[in-house]
C-alpha positions as CSV (number, residue, x, y, z in Angstrom):
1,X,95.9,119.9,88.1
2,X,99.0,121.4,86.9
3,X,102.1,119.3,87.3
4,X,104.4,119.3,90.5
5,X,107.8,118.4,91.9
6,X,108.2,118.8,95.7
7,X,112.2,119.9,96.7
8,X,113.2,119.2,99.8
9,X,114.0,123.1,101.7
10,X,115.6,121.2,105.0
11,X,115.9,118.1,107.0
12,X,116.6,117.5,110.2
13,X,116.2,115.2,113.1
14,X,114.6,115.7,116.3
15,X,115.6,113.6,119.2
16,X,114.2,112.9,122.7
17,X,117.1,112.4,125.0
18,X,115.8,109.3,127.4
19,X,117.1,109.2,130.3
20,X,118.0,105.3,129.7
21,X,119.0,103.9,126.5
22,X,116.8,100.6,126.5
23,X,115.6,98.0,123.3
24,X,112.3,96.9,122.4
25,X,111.9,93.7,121.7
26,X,109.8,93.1,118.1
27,X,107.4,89.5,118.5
28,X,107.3,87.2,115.9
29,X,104.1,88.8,113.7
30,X,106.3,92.2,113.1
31,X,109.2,90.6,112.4
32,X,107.0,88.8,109.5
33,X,106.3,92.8,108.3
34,X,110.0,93.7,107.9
35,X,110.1,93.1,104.1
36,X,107.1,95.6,103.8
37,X,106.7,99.6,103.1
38,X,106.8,101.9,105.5
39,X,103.3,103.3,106.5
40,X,102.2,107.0,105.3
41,X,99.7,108.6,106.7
42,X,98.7,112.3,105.3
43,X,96.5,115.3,106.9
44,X,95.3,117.9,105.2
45,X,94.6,121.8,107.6
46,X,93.5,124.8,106.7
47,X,95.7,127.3,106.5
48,X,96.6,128.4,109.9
49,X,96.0,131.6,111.3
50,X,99.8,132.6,112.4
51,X,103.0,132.7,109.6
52,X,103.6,129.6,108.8
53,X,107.4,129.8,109.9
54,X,105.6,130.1,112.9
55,X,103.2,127.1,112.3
56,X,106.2,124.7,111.5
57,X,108.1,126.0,114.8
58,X,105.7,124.7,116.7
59,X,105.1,121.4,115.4
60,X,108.7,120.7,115.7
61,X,108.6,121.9,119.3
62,X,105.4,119.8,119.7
63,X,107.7,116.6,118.0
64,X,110.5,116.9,120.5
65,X,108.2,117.1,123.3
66,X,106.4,113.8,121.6
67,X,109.5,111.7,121.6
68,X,110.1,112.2,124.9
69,X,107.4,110.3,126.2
70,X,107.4,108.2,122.9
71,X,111.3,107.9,122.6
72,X,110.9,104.5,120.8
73,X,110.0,106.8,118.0
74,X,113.6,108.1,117.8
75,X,115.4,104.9,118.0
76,X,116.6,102.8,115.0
77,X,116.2,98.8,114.5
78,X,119.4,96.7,115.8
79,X,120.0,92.7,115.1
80,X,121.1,91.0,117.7
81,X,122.5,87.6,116.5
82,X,121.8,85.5,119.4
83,X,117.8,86.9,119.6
84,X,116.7,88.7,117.0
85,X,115.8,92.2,115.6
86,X,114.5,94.8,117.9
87,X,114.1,98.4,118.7
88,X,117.5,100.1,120.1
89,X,115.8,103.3,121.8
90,X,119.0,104.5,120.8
91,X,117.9,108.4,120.5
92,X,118.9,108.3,116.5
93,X,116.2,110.6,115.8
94,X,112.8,111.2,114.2
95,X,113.2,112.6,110.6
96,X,111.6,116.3,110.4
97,X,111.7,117.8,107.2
98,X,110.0,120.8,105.5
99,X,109.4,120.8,101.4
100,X,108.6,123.2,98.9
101,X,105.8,122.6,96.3
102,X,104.2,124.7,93.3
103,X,100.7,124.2,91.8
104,X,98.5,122.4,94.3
105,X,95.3,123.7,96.3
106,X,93.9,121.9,99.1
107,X,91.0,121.3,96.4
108,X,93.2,119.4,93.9
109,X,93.7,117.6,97.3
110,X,90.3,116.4,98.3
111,X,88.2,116.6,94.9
112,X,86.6,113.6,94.1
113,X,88.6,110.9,92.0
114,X,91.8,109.6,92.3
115,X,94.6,110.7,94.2
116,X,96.9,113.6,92.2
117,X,100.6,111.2,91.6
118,X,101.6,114.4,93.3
119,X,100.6,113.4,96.3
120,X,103.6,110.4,96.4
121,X,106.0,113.3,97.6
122,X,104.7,114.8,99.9
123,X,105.4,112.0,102.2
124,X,109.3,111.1,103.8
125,X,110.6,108.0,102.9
126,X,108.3,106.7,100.2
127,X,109.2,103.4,99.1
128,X,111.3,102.5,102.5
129,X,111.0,98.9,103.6
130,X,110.5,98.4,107.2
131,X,113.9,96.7,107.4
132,X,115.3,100.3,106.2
133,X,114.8,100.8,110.1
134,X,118.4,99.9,110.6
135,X,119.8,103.2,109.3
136,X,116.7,105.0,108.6
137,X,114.4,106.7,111.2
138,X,111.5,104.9,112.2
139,X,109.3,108.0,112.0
140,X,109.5,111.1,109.5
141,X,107.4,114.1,109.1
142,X,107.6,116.0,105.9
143,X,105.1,119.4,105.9
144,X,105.2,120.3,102.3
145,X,105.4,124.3,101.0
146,X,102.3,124.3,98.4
147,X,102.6,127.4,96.6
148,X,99.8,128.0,94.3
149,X,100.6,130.1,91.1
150,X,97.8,132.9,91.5
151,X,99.4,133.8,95.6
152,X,102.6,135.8,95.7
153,X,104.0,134.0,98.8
154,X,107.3,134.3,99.7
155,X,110.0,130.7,101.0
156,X,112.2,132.3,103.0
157,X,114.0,129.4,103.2
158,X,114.7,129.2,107.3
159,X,112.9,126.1,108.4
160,X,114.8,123.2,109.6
161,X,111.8,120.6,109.9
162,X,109.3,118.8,107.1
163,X,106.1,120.4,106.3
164,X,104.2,121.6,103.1
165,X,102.1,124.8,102.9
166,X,99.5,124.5,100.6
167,X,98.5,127.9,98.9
168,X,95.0,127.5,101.0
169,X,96.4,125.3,103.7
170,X,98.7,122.4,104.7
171,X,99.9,118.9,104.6
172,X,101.7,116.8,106.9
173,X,102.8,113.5,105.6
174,X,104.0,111.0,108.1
175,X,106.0,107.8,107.6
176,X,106.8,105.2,109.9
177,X,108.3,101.5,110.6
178,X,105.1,99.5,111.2
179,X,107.7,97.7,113.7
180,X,107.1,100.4,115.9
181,X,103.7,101.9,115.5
182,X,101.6,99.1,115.0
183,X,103.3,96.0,115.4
């Protein structure tokens, strides 16, 4: 596989506006995961059959309409010194952002072996601790731009969220606070 770097295009956040600003309280076994990584989670999709400025459009349409019945998503982690560290549902914001790639398929993807190091950046927040959730979001979505050499396609550059295009599809990369997903 030819080698890579992934460049951020835009970040943004996307909120949920709750109607009441409330906390979460985190029990004893999360607050025992706090010194770990964030989690990632990737998915690979074949290329979709509208633009892809239209593609990314809607999944940040489809992530503010998330957070609003998820809204702990959007929050940050607070300490409170008399309790202890818990989920402000403070509307902070989920992290959206969309990067550009060069050089990967889908196929350098899912061929069998290891995992291209590539791979690494395609996903927000790599090497965050859970604890990070203080000032960092507790959920970020990075859809890469993959822009295989032997396609002429064309960043326009006017995306505001996180996603990779792959030359023959796409990859979402998701990271978030195990305090709030699955603690």
């Amino acid at each position: 596989m030819p080698s890579t770097a992934v460049a951020v295009v835009l970040s943004t956040n996307r909120s949920a506006r709750p109607l009441v600003r409330s906390r979460y309280d985190l029990t004893a076994w999360v607050l025992l995961q706090l010194s770990n990584c964030y989690a990632q989670q990737g998915l690979i999709y074949p290329k979709p059959p509208i633009k892809f400025d239209d593609a990314v459009q809607r999944l940040r349409d489809s992530l503010t309409e998330c957070l609003v019945h998820f809204y702990p998503l959007a929050g940050r982690l607070a300490t409170d010194p008399e309790t202890t560290v818990f989920v402000d549902c403070n509307d902070a914001g989920a992290q959206f952002v969309v990067a550009a790639c060069h050089g990967i398929s889908v196929a350098d993807l899912t061929a069998d072996g290891d995992v291209p190091g590539a791979v690494s950046s395609f996903f927000p927040l790599t090497g965050a601790l859970n604890h990070d959730g203080h000032s960092l979001p507790l959920l970020a979505v990075q859809v890469p731009i993959v822009l295989l050499r032997i396609l002429d396609v064309q960043w326009t550059g006017d995306l505001k969220e996180n996603i990779t295009e792959l030359a023959d599809g796409m990859f979402i990369g998701c990271s978030f606070n195990h305090s709030i997903v699955d603690g």
